[in-house]
N, C-alpha and C positions, 0 to 999 in steps of 0.2 A: 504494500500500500504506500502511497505517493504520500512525502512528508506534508503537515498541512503547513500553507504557510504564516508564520505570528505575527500580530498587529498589537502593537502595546497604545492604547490612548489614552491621551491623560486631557481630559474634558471634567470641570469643574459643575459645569451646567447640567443635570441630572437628564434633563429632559433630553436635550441636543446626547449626552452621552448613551444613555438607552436606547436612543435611536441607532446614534452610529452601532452600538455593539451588534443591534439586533440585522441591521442589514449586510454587517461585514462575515458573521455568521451565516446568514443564509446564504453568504457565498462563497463557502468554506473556507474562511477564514478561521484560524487558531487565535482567539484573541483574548486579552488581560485590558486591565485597566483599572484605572485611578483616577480621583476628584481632586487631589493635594498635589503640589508640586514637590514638595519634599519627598513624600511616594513614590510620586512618580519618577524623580531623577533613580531614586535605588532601583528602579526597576529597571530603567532604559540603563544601570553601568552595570546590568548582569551582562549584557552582549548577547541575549537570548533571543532578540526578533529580528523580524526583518526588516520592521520599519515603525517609527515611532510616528503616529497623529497627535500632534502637539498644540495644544492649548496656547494663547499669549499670556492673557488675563489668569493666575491660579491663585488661590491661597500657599500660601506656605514660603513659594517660591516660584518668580514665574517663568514663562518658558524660553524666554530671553537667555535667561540665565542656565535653566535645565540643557539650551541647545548647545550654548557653550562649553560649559563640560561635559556633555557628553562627546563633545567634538575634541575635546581635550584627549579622551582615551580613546576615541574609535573613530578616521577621520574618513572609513569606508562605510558609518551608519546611515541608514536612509530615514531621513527627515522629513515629514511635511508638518508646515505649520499653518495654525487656524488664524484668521487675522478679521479684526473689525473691517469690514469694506472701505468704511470712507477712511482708513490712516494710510497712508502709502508711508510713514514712519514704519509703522511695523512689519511692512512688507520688506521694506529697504534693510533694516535691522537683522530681521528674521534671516533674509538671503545675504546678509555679511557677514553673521555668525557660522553662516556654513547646510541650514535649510537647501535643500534640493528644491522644494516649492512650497506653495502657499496655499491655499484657497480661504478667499474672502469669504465670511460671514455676511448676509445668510448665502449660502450656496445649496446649488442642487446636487442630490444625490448623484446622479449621473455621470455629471462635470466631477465630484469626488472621486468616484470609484473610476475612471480614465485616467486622471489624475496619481492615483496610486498604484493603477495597475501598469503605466508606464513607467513612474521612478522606479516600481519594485523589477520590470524586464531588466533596465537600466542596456538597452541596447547597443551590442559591442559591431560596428560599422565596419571599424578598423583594423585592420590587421596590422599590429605593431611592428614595426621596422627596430628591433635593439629599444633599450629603456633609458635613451639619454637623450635630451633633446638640447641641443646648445642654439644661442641665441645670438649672436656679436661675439663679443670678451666677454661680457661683462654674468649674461646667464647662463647657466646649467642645471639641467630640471632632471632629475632622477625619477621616471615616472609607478618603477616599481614600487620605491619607498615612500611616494608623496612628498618628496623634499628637494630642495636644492639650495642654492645661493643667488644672490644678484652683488654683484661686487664681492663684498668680505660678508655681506648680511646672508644669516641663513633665511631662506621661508619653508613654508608649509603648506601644503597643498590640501584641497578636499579632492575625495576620488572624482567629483562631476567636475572640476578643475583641472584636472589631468585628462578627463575624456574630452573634455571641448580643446583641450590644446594637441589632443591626436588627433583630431578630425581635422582641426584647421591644418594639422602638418601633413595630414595624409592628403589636405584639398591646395595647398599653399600656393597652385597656382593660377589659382581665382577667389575670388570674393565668394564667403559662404551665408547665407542671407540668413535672419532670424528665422524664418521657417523652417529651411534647413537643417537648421540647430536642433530648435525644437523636436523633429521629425526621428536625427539620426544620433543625437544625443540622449536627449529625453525620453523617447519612446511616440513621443506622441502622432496619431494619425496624421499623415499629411492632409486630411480635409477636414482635423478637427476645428472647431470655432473657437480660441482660446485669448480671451484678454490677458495676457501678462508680461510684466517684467521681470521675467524670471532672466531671460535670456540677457538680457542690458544690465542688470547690476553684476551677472556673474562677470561677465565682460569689464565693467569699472574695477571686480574687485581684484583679476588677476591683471590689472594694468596697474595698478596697487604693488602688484607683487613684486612684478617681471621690468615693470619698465622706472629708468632712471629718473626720469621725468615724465607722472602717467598723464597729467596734461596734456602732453606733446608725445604722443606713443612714437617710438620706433619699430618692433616690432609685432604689436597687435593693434593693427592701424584699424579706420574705420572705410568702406569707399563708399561714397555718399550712394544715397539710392538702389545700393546694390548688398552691404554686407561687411564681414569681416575676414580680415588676412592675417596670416600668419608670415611675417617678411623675416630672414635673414636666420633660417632655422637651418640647422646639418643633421 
């Protein structure tokens, strides 16, 4: 028998929690969960699911902080986090901490469960050419271990951070557009209907990382109209 797969949610809101359990269940999902953030972080740093539905707003402690560390000890965890509709703060937040995605409150079930069942594919496009990607001088991205350097500084990676800098190395000789992303990165259907910026903050955060001046990217440029590049990669 086929392992089931686990969903830990840590949902404060009884009503909104009952529901998710009961629909992730009838779709065979193995699923846990908690009202308390404090709970809840013990529970997501056993390393026993496959993906955590995260609350912002919790008692105890909120998910801001539970996304954090558990990105602390696990930088390959799949996270989605629940967000007030109208904050684009906690969207922005949630996806700097290291959240794979979001979905706005109130959402549809539907748009959830696409949503989950793509980060959890987590869609391997690429065929990796060796586990080093260099940059100029200045980077070197080790994409086995999630790590590298940019000058003397070390960084860290999350694994959706290292899949979008395969795809752009595997595409580097053209512009690869937000749908694309979405599509070969994410999971998601190429005809799905999806508001998000999920894709543009990953994009701000490893220009953050990789480049000297992320302002003025050198090699994860923007081409207007068309997408993103990977320039000056071996």
């Amino acid at each position: 028998m086929q392992k089931k797969v686990r969903i830990l949610i840590v949902e404060d809101e009884v009503a909104i929690r009952e529901g998710l359990i009961d629909v992730f269940v009838y779709h065979g999902y193995d699923v846990d969960f908690s009202g308390d953030g404090i709970e809840g972080l013990k529970k997501a740093l056993t390393g026993t699911f496959d993906l955590i539905l995260l609350d912002v707003m919790l008692p105890g402690m909120n998910g801001f902080d539970i996304c954090n560390q558990v990105r602390e000890h696990d930088r390959d965890q799949a996270i989605i986090m629940l967000t007030a509709k109208s904050s684009d703060d906690d969207i922005i937040e949630g996806l700097t901490l290291g959240a794979d995605d979001y979905v706005s409150k109130p959402f549809s079930i539907a748009q959830l469960l696409l949503r989950v069942n793509a980060v959890l594919r987590r869609t391997r496009s690429v065929i990796q050419q060796g586990n080093t990607i260099s940059l100029g001088d200045d980077v070197v991205i080790d994409t086995q271990n999630l790590s590298g350097h940019c000058g003397k500084d070390p960084i860290s990676f999350t694994r959706r951070e290292i899949d979008i800098l395969i795809y752009l190395l595997a595409n580097s000789e053209r512009p690869v557009s937000r749908d694309e992303l979405l599509n070969k990165v994410w999971g998601y259907a190429a005809d799905a209907d999806l508001e998000t910026r999920t894709v543009d903050i990953h994009i701000a955060k490893l220009r953050r990382k990789i480049e000297v001046n992320h302002s003025e990217p050198q090699y994860l440029v923007t081409v207007r109209g068309a997408g993103y590049r990977l320039i000056g990669s071996i």
